[in-house]
Structures are given as C-alpha cells and as structure tokens.
C-alpha positions as a Python dict, from the first residue, in 0.01 Angstrom:
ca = {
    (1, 'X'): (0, 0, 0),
    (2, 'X'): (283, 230, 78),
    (3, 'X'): (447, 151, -244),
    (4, 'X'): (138, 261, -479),
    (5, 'X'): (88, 586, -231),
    (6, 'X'): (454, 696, -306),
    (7, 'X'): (410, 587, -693),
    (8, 'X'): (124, 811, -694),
    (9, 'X'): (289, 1087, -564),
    (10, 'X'): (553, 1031, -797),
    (11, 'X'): (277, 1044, -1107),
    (12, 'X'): (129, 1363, -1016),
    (13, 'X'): (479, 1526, -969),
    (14, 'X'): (566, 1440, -1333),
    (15, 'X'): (248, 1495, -1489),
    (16, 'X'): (253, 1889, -1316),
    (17, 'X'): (652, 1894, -1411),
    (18, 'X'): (529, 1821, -1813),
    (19, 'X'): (249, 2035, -1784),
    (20, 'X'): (455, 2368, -1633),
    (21, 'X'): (740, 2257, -1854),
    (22, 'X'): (561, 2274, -2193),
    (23, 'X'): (368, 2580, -2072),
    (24, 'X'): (680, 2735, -1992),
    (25, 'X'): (923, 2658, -2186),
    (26, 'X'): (800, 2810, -2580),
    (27, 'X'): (734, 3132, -2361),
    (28, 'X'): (1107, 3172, -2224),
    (29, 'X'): (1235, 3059, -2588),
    (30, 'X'): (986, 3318, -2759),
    (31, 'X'): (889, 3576, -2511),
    (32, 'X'): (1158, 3611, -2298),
    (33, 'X'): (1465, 3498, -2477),
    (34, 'X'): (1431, 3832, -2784),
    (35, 'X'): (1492, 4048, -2474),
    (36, 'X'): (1791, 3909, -2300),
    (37, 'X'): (2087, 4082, -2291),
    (38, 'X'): (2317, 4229, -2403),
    (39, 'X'): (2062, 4296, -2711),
    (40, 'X'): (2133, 4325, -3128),
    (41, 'X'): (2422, 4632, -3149),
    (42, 'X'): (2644, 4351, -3291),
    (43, 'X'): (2678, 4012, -3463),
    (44, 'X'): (2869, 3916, -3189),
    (45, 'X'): (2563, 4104, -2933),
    (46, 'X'): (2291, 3888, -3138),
    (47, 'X'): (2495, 3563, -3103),
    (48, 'X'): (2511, 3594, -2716),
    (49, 'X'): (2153, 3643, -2710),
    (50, 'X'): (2122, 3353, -2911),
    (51, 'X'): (2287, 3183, -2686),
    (52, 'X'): (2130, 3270, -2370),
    (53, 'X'): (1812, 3212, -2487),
    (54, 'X'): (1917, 2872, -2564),
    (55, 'X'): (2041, 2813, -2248),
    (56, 'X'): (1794, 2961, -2075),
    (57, 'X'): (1504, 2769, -2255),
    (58, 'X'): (1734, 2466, -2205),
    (59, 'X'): (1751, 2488, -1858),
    (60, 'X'): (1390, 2578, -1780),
    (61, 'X'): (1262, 2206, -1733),
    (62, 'X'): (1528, 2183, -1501),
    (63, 'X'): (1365, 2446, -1301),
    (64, 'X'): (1014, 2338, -1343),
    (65, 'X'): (1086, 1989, -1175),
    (66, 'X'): (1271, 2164, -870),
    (67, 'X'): (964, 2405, -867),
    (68, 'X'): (686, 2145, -870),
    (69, 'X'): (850, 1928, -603),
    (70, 'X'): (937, 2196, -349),
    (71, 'X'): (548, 2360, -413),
    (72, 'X'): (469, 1967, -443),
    (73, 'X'): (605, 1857, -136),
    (74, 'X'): (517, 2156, 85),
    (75, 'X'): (138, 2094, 50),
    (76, 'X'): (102, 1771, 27),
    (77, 'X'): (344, 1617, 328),
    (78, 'X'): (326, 1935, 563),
    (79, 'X'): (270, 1862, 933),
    (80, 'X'): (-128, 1912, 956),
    (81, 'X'): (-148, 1907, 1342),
    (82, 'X'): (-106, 1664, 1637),
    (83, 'X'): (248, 1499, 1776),
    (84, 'X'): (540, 1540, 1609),
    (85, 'X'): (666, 1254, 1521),
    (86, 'X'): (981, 1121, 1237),
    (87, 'X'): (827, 1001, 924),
    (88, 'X'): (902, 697, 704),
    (89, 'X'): (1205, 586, 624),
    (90, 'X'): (1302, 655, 274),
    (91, 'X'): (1465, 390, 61),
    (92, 'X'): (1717, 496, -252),
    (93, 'X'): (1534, 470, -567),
    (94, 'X'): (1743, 320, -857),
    (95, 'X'): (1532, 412, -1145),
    (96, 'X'): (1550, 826, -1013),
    (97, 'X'): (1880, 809, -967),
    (98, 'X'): (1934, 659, -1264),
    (99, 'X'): (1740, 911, -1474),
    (100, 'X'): (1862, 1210, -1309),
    (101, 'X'): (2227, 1117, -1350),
    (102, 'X'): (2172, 1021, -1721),
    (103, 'X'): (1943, 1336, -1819),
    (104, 'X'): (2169, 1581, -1591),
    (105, 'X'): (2500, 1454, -1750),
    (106, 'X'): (2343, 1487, -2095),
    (107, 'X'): (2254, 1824, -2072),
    (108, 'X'): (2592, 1917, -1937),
    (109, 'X'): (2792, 1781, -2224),
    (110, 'X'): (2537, 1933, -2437),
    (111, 'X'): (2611, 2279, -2345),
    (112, 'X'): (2942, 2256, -2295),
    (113, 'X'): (2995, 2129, -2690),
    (114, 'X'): (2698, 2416, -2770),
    (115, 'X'): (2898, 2670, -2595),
    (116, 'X'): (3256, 2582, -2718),
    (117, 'X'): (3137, 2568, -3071),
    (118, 'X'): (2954, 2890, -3098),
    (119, 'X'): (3287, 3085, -2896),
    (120, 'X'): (3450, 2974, -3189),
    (121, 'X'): (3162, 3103, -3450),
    (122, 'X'): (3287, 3466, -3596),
    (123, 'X'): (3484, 3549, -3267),
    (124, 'X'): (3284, 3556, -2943),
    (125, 'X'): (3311, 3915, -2833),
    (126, 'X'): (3593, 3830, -2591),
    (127, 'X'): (3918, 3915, -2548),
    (128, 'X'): (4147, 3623, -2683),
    (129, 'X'): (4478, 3774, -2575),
    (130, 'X'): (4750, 3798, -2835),
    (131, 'X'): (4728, 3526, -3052),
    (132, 'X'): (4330, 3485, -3082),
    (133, 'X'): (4247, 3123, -3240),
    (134, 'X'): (3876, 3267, -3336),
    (135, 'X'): (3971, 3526, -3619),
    (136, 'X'): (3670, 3600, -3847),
    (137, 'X'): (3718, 3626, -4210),
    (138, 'X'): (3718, 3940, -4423),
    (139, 'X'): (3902, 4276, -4400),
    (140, 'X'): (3892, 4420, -4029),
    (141, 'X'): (3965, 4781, -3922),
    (142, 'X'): (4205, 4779, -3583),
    (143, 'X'): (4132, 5020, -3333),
    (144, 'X'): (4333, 4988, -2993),
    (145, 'X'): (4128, 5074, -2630),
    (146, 'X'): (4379, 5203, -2382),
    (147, 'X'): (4274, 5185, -2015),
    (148, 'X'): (4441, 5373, -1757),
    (149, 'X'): (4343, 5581, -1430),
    (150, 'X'): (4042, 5625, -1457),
    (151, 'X'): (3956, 5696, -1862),
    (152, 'X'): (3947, 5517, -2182),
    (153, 'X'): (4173, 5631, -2471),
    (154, 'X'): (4162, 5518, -2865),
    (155, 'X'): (4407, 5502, -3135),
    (156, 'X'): (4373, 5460, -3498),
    (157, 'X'): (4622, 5303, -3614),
    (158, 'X'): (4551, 5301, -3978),
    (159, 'X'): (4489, 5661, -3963),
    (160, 'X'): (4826, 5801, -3872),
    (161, 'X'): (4773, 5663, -3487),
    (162, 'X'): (4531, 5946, -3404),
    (163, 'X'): (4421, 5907, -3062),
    (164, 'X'): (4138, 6021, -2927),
    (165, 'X'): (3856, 6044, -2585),
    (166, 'X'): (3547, 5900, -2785),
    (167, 'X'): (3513, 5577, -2990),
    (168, 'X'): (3396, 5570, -3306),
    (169, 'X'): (3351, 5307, -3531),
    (170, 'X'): (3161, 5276, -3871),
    (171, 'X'): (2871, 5067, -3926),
    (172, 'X'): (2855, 4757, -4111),
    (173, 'X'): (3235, 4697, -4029),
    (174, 'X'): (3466, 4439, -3837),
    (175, 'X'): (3676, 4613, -3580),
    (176, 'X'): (3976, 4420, -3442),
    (177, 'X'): (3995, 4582, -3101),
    (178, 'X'): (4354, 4581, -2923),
    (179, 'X'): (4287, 4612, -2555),
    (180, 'X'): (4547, 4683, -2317),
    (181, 'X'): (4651, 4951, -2014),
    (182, 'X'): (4886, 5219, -1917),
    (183, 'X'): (4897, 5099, -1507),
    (184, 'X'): (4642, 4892, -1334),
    (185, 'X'): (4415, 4587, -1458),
    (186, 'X'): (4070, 4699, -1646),
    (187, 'X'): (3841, 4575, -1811),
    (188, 'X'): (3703, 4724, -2114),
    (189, 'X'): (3320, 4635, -2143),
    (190, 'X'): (3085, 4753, -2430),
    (191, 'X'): (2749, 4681, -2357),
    (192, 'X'): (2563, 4639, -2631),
    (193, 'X'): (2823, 4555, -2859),
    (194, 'X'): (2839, 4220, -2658),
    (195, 'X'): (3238, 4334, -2589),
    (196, 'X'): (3433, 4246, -2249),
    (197, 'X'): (3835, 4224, -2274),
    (198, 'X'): (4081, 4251, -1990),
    (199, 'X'): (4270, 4533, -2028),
    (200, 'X'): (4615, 4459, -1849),
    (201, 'X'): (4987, 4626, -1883),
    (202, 'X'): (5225, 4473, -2119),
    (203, 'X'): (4969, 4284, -2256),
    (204, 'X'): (4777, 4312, -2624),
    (205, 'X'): (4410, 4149, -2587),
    (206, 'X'): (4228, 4087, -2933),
    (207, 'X'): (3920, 4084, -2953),
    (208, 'X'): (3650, 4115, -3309),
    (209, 'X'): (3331, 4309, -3332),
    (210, 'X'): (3121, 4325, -3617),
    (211, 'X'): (2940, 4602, -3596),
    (212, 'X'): (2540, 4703, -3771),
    (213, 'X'): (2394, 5038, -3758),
    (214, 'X'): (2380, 5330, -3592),
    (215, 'X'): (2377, 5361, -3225),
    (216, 'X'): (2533, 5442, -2929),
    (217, 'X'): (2664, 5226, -2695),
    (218, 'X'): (2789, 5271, -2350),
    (219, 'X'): (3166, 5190, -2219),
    (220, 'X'): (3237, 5047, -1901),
    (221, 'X'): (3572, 4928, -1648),
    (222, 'X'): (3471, 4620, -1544),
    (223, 'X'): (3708, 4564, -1303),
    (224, 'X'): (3791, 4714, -987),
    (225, 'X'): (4080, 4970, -1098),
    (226, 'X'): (4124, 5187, -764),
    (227, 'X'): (3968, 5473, -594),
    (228, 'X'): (3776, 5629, -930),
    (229, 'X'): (3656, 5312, -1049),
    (230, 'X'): (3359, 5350, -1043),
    (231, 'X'): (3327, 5685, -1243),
    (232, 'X'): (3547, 5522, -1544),
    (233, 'X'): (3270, 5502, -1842),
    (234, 'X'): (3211, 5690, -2098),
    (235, 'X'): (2977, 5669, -2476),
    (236, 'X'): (3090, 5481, -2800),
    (237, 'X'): (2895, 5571, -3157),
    (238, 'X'): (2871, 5360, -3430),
    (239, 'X'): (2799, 5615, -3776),
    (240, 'X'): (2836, 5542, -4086),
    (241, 'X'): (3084, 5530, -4298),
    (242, 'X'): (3116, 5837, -4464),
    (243, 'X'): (3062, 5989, -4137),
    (244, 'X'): (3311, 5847, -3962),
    (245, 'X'): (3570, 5891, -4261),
    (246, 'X'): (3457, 6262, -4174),
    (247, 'X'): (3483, 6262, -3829),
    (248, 'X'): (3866, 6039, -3792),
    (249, 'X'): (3972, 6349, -4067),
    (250, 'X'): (3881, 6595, -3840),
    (251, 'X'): (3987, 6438, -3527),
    (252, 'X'): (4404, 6428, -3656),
    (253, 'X'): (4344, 6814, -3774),
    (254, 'X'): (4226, 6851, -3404),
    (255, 'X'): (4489, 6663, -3277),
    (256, 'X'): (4771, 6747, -3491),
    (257, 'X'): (4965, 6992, -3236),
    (258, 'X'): (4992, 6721, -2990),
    (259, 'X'): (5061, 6440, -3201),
    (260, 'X'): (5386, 6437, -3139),
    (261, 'X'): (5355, 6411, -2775),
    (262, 'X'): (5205, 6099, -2800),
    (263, 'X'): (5435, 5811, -2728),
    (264, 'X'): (5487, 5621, -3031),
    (265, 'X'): (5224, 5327, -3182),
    (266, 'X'): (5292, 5000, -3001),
    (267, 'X'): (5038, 4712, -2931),
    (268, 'X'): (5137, 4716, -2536),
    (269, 'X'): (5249, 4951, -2285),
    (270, 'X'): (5428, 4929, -1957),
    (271, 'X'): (5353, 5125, -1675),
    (272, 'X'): (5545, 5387, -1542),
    (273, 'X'): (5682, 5286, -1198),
    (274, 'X'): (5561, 5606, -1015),
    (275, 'X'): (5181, 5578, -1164),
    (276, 'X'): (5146, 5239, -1069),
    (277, 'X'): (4984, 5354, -702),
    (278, 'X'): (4740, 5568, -941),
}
C-alpha cells in the first residue's frame, strides 16, 4: 500500500513537471529569450543572445521539476497538526537516480559542446589575448582601447595613430579591437556591442566586433581599478561610414599639435613605476 501511495505521488509530480514545462518553456524561448541581454548592437551582441536564450530555454525544465516538487512537497506532506513525530524511512530509488544522473549529464555535455562551438563562431566578443584562435574572415579595421586611471583612450592606427577620448567606429564593419593599459588591470566592457576584454599592462588582448547600424553604446571598467573606479565610463557611436571617414579626418586636424607628444604606436604599454599607485 505504501508503495502505490509513493508511486502516486511520484505520477502527479511528473504529470505537473510536463504540464509547467511545456507551458513554460516556448514562452522563455519566444517571449523572454528576444529580450535578454546584451541585445542586437552587434553580430557578436545577437549571437550571445542567441545563446542565452538557448540556455535559458534549455535549462527551464530543469527548473520546473525543482519548482513542482518543493510547491509539491510543501502541501502535500506538511505537518497538519497533532504529535510530532519522524516520518518513514526513505529507501534509494534506482530508477530516479538513474534518470537524473543520465538526463543531468546529458545536458551538461550538451552545453558545454553548444557553448565551445559557438565561442569559436565569428569570434565571441571576448578578449582572446594575443594570438586569438577565433579570427573572423574578411578585411577588419584595428582600433586599440587604452585603459588607464580612470579613462578610456583610442588610437587609430591606420589613420596616422590618431588618438582620441570618444570611440567611433563605422557601421557595417569588423573592428579588431587591441585592448590593453597604461597601469592597473581593467576591463574594457561595451554593452551592447556584446564586448568584455581585460585590459592589463604589457599585454595586447584581441578581440572582433562586427558592428550594424547606428547607435550608441555605453563603455564600461569592469574591473575594480582603484579609488575612481567606479566613475570610469564613458559613450561609443557607431555612424556610418562616410561619417566616420569625416569625423577620424577631423579628429588628426584637431589633434595634430599634440601628435607628437604621444608616445609612439605600439600594441602594449608598460607602466610607469611612479603611476602604478594611481
């Protein structure tokens, strides 16, 4: 008698899990998954929300089960009243244990191969350090992001090494970002272009972002950097082309008096002993 209570239980637990699961599971994949970061600004932007919503609607039977027992088991084997006493002894189930281990384990090596492959798919928005093994195709414009205490800087180095306070970049375009640092560690992070790459001293971090249209995007330090951390953003624009052919022309007029200030192009930089405490 027990045995047919407890295989009961174990019926209306699934049947609820399939029900919830198939209810919710098309509306995280359809609904939700359109609007989770970090949105369309890039290919490599779209691709992570491809991603997550794969994940995410992967995942959400996973939830559903842990959901229906927990709601499952706190109504139906609460204490109702009277002495407190120990219930049943449980016995280990071979067939759960079984199919937990066997689903689980699938899904695991599931996303793990899903998740390596699409890293690999048109560069995956990350820094890859200096010798990047995802390298999209096609003709890419390098732009190098230089961190320091507490601002972002940005040369050109296929326009005379211009460097400048804002980025720009032109639509429709692959950038090859160099990322690196005048002191500390940062982290250069743009939002919605679905770009986050260490920036650290002596070293030169690739990382690819195709670009689409117009927009602006915000800039972040995305790692703790010292006392002005936390005030370290700034705006990036993405124009097109023949605006931004514009613009780079009349940024070295602009910057032409100080150009040769500027320490000379290099992929990395070292820090100057007496900045290093900021």
């Amino acid at each position: 008698m027990p045995e047919r209570v407890s295989e009961s239980h174990g019926r209306r637990v699934i049947v609820a899990w399939i029900v919830l699961s198939v209810v919710a599971t098309p509306l995280v994949a359809f609904v939700l998954g359109p609007h989770l970061p970090p949105g369309n600004g890039s290919a490599q932007a779209s691709e992570q929300v491809f991603d997550n919503t794969w994940i995410t609607a992967i995942v959400t039977p996973v939830v559903c089960l842990l959901v229906v027992f927990f709601v499952y088991a706190l109504t139906q084997f609460r204490h109702r009243g009277g002495a407190l006493v120990d219930g049943p002894p449980l016995r280990n189930d071979s067939r759960v244990q079984i199919w937990w281990i066997s689903v689980t384990s699938l899904v695991v090596l599931f996303l793990a191969g899903f998740g390596t492959y699409e890293l690999l798919q048109n560069g995956s928005g990350g820094g890859q350090g200096p010798d990047p093994i995802a390298i999209p195709k096609g003709h890419k414009i390098p732009v190098q992001v230089i961190a320091q205490q507490w601002q972002f800087t940005y040369r050109y180095p296929t326009y005379g090494g211009v460097e400048t306070p804002e980025l720009v970049l032109p639509a429709d375009s692959y950038i090859e970002l160099h990322v690196t640092s005048l002191d500390a560690i940062h982290s250069f992070w743009a939002y919605e272009l679905g770009v986050k790459a260490d920036a650290n001293p002596g070293v030169d971090n690739i990382a690819y972002v195709k670009t689409k249209g117009p927009r602006t995007f915000h800039v972040r330090c995305a790692e703790l950097c010292g006392l002005w951390h936390g005030y370290m953003f700034d705006n990036g624009r993405v124009v097109p082309m023949a605006q931004f052919t514009a613009w780079i022309k009349a940024q070295s007029r602009a910057f032409a008096p100080v150009a040769k200030y500027l320490p000379k192009y290099a992929d990395v930089y070292y820090p100057d002993p007496q900045r290093r405490a900021g």
